[in-house]
ChimeraX commands (.cxc) that place a marker at each C-alpha (Angstrom):
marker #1 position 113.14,-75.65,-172.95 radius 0.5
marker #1 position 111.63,-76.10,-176.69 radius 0.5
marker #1 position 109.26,-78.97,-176.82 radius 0.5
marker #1 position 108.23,-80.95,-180.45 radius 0.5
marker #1 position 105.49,-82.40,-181.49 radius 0.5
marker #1 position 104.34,-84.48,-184.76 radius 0.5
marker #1 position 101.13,-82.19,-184.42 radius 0.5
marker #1 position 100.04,-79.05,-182.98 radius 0.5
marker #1 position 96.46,-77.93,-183.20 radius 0.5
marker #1 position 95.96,-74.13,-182.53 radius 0.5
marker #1 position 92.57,-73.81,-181.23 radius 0.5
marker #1 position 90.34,-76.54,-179.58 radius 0.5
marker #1 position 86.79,-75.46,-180.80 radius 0.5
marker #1 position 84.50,-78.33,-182.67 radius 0.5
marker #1 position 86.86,-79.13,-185.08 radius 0.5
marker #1 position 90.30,-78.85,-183.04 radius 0.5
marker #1 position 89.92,-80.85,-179.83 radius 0.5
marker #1 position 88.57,-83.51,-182.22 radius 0.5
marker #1 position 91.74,-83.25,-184.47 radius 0.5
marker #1 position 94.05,-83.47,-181.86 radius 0.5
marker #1 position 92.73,-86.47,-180.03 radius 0.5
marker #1 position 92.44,-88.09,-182.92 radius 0.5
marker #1 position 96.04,-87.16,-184.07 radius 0.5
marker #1 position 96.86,-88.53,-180.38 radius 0.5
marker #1 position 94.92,-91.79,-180.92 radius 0.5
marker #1 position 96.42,-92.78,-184.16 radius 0.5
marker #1 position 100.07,-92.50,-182.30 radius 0.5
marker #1 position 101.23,-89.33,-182.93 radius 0.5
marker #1 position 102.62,-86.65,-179.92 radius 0.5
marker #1 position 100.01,-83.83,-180.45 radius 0.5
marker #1 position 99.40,-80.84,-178.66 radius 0.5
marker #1 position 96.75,-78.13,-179.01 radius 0.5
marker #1 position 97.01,-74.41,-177.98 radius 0.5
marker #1 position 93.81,-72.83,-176.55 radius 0.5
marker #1 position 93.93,-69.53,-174.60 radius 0.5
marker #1 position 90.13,-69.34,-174.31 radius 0.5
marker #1 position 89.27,-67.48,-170.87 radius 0.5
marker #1 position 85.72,-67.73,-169.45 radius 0.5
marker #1 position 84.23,-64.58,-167.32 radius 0.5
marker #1 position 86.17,-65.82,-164.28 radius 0.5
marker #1 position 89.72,-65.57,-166.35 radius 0.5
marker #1 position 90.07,-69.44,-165.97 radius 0.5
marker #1 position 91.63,-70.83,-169.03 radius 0.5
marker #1 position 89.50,-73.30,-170.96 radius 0.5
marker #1 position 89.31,-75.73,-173.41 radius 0.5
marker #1 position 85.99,-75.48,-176.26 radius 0.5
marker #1 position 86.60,-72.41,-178.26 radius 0.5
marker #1 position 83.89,-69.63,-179.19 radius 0.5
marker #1 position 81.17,-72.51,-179.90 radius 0.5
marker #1 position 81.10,-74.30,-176.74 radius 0.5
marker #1 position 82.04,-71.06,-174.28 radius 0.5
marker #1 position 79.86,-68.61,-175.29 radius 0.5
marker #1 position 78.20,-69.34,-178.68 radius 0.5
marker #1 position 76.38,-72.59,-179.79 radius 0.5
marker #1 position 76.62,-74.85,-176.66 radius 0.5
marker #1 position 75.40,-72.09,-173.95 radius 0.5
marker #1 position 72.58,-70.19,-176.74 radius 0.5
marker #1 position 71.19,-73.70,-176.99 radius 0.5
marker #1 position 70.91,-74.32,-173.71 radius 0.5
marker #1 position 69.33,-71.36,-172.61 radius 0.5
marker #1 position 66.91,-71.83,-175.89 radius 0.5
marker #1 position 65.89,-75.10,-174.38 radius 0.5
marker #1 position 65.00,-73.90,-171.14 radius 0.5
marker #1 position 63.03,-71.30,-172.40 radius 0.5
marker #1 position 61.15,-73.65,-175.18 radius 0.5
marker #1 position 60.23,-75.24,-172.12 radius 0.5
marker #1 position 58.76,-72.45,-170.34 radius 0.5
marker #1 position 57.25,-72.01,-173.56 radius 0.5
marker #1 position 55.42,-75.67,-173.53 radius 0.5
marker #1 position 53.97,-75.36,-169.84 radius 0.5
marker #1 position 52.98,-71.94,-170.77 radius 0.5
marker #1 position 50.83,-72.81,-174.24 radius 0.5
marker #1 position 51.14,-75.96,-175.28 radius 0.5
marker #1 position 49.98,-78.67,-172.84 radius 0.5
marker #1 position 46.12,-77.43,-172.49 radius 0.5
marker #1 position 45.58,-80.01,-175.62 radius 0.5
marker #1 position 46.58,-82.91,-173.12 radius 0.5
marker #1 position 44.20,-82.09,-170.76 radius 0.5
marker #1 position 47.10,-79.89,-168.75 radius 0.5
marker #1 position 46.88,-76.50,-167.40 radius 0.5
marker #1 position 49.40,-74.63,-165.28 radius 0.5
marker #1 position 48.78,-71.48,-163.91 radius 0.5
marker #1 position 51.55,-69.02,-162.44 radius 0.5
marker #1 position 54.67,-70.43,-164.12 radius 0.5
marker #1 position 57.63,-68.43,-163.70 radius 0.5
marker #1 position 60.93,-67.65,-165.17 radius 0.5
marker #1 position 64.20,-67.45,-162.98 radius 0.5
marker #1 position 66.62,-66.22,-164.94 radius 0.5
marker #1 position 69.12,-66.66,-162.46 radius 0.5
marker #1 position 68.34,-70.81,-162.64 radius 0.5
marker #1 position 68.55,-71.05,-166.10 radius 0.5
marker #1 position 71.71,-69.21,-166.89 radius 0.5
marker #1 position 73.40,-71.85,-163.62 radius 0.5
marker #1 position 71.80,-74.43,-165.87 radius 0.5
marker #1 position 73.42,-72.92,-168.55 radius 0.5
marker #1 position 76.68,-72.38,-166.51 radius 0.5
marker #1 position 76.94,-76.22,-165.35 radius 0.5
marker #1 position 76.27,-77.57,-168.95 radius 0.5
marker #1 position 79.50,-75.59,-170.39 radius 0.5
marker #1 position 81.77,-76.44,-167.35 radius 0.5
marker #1 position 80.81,-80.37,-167.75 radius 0.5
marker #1 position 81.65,-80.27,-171.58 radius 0.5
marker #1 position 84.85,-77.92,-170.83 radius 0.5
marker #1 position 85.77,-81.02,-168.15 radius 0.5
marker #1 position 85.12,-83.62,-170.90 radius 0.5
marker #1 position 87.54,-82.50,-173.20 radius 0.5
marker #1 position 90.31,-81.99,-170.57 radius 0.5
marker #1 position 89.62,-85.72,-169.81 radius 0.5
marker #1 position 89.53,-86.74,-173.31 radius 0.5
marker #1 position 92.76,-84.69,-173.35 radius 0.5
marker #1 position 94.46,-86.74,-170.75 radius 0.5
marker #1 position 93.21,-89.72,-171.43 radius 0.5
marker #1 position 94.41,-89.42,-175.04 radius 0.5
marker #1 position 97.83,-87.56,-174.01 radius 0.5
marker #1 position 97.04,-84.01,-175.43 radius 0.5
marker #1 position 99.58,-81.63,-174.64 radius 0.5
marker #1 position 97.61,-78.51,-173.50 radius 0.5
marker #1 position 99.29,-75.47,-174.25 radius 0.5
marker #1 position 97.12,-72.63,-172.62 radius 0.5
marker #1 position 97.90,-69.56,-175.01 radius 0.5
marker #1 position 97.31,-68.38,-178.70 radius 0.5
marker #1 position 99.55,-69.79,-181.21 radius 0.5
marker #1 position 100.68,-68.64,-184.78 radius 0.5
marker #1 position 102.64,-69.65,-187.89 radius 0.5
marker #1 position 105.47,-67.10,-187.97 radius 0.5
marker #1 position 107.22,-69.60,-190.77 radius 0.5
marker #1 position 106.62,-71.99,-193.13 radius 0.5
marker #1 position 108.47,-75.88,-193.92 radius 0.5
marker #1 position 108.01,-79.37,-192.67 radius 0.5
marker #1 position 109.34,-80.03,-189.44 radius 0.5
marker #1 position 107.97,-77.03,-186.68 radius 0.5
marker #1 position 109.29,-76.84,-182.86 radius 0.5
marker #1 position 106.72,-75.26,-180.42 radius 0.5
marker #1 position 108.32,-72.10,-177.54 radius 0.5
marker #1 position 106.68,-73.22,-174.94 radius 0.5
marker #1 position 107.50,-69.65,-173.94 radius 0.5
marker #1 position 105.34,-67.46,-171.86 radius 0.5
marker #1 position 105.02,-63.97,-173.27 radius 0.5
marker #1 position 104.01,-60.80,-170.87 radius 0.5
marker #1 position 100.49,-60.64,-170.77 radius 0.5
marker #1 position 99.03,-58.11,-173.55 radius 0.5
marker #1 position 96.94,-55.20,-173.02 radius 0.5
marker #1 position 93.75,-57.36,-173.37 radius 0.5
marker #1 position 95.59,-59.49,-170.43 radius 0.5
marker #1 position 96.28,-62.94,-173.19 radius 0.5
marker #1 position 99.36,-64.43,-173.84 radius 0.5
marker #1 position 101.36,-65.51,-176.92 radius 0.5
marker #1 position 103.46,-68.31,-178.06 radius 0.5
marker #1 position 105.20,-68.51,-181.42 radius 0.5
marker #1 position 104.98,-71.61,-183.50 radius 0.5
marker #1 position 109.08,-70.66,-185.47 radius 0.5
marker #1 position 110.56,-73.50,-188.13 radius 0.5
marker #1 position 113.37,-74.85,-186.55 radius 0.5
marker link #1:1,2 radius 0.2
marker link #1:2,3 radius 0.2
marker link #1:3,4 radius 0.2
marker link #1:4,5 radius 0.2
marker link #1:5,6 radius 0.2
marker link #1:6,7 radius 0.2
marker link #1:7,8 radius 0.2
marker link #1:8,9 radius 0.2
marker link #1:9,10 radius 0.2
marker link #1:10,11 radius 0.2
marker link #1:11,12 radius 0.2
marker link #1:12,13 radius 0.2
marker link #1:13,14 radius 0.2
marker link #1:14,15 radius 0.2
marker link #1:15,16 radius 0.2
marker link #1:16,17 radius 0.2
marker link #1:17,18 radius 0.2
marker link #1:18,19 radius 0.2
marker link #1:19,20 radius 0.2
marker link #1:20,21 radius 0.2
marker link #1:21,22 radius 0.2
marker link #1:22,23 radius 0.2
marker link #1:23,24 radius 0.2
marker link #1:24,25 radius 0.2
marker link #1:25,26 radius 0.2
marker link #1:26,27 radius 0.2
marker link #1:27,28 radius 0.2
marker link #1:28,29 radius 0.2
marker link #1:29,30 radius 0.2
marker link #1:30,31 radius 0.2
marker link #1:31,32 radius 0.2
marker link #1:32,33 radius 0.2
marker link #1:33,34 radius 0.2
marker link #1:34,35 radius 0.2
marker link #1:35,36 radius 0.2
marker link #1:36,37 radius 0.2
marker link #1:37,38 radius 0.2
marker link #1:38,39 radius 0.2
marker link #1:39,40 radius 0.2
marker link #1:40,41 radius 0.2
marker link #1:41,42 radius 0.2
marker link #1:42,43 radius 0.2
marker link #1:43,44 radius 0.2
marker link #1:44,45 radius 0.2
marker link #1:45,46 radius 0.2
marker link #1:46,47 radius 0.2
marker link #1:47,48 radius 0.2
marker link #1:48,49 radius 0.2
marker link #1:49,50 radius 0.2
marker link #1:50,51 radius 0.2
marker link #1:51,52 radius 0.2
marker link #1:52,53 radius 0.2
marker link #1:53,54 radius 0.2
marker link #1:54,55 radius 0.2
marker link #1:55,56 radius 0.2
marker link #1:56,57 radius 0.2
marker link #1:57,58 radius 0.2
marker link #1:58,59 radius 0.2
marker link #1:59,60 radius 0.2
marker link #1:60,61 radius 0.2
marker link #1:61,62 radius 0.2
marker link #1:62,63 radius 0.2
marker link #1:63,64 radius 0.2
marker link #1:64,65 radius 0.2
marker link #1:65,66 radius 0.2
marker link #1:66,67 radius 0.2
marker link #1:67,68 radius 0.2
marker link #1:68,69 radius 0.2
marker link #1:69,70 radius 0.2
marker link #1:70,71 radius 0.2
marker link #1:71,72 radius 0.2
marker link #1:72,73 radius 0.2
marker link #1:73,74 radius 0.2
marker link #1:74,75 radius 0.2
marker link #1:75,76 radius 0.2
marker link #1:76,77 radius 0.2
marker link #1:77,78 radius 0.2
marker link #1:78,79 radius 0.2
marker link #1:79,80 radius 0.2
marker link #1:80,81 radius 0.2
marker link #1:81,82 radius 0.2
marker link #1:82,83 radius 0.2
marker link #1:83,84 radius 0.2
marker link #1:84,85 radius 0.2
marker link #1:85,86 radius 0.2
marker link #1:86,87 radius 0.2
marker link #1:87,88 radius 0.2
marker link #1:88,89 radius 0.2
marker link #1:89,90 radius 0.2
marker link #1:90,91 radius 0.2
marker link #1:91,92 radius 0.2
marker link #1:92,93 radius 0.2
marker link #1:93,94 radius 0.2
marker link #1:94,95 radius 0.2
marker link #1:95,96 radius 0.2
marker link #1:96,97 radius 0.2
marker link #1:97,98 radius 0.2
marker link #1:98,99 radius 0.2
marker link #1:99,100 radius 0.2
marker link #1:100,101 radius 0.2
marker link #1:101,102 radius 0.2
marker link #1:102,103 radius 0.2
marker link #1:103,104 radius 0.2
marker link #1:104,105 radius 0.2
marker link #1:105,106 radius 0.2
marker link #1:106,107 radius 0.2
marker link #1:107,108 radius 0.2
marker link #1:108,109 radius 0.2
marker link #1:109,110 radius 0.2
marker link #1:110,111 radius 0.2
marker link #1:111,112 radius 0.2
marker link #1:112,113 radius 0.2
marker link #1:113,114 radius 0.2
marker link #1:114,115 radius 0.2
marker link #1:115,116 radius 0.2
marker link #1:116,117 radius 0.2
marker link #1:117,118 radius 0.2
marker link #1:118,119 radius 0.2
marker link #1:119,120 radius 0.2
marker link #1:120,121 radius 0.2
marker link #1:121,122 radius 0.2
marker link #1:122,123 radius 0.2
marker link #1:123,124 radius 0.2
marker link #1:124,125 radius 0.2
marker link #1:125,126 radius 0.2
marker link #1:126,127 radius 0.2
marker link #1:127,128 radius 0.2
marker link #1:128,129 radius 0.2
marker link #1:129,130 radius 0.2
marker link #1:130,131 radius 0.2
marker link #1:131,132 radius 0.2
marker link #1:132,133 radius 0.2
marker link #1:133,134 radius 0.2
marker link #1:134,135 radius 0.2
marker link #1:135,136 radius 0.2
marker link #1:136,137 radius 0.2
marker link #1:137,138 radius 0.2
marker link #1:138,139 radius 0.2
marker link #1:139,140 radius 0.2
marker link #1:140,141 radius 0.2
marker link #1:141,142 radius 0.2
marker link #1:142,143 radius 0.2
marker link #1:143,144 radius 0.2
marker link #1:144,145 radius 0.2
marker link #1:145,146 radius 0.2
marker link #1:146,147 radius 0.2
marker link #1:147,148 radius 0.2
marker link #1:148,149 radius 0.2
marker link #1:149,150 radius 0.2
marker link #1:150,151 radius 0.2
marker link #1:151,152 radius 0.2
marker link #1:152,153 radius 0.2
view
């Protein structure tokens, strides 16, 4: 069954999931599409940035600019540490938890704001005014994703 919305987002990186709350917020049905899967194959929300680009690098940079400060920088407070260590194992389940609490977020903010989440990759196939998303599951492709069709009704 074909459902319609006033605006549909396709993607929910930095700049979508912040469109389509907004959209929501200022009274208008919204949904965003998002097929994003994480190494476990669970769907989420967050695009490249906050999955495996900007969110996680920085993350991991932190932890190792402080590694970097015990290591170096703290003899010119009177501070010396001897034997510090890096587990890499730690630092990536830092890394890990930081992406799956911002993932969570913007689910809530989805709910909260009445997103419609449409897990799946989404493209114009026409152009007009008035557009009617498929909700319709496609078979999985080769690289195991799925599609849905954004067609002018």
């Amino acid at each position: 069954m074909p459902q319609s919305f006033e605006v549909v987002v396709i993607g929910a990186g930095p700049g979508g999931y912040i469109a389509a709350i907004r959209a929501a917020q200022l009274g208008l049905k919204t949904a965003c599409i998002e097929g994003w899967k994480n190494p476990k194959d669970q769907v989420k929300l967050g695009g490249t940035c906050l999955n495996v680009g900007c969110i996680p690098s920085k993350a991991l940079l932190a932890s190792s600019e402080e590694y970097e400060k015990v290591s170096h920088h703290l003899e010119d407070h009177g501070i010396s540490v001897t034997g510090a260590k890096v587990d890499l194992g730690k630092m990536q389940s830092r890394k890990d938890a930081i992406v799956e609490k911002m993932t969570k977020g913007i689910e809530f903010l989805f709910k909260k704001n009445k997103v419609t989440w449409l897990q799946g990759f989404g493209k114009f196939v026409s152009g007009g005014d008035t557009y009617t998303i498929i909700y319709k599951q496609t078979a999985p492709r080769a690289d195991g994703r799925v599609g849905f069709d954004v067609v002018k009704e």
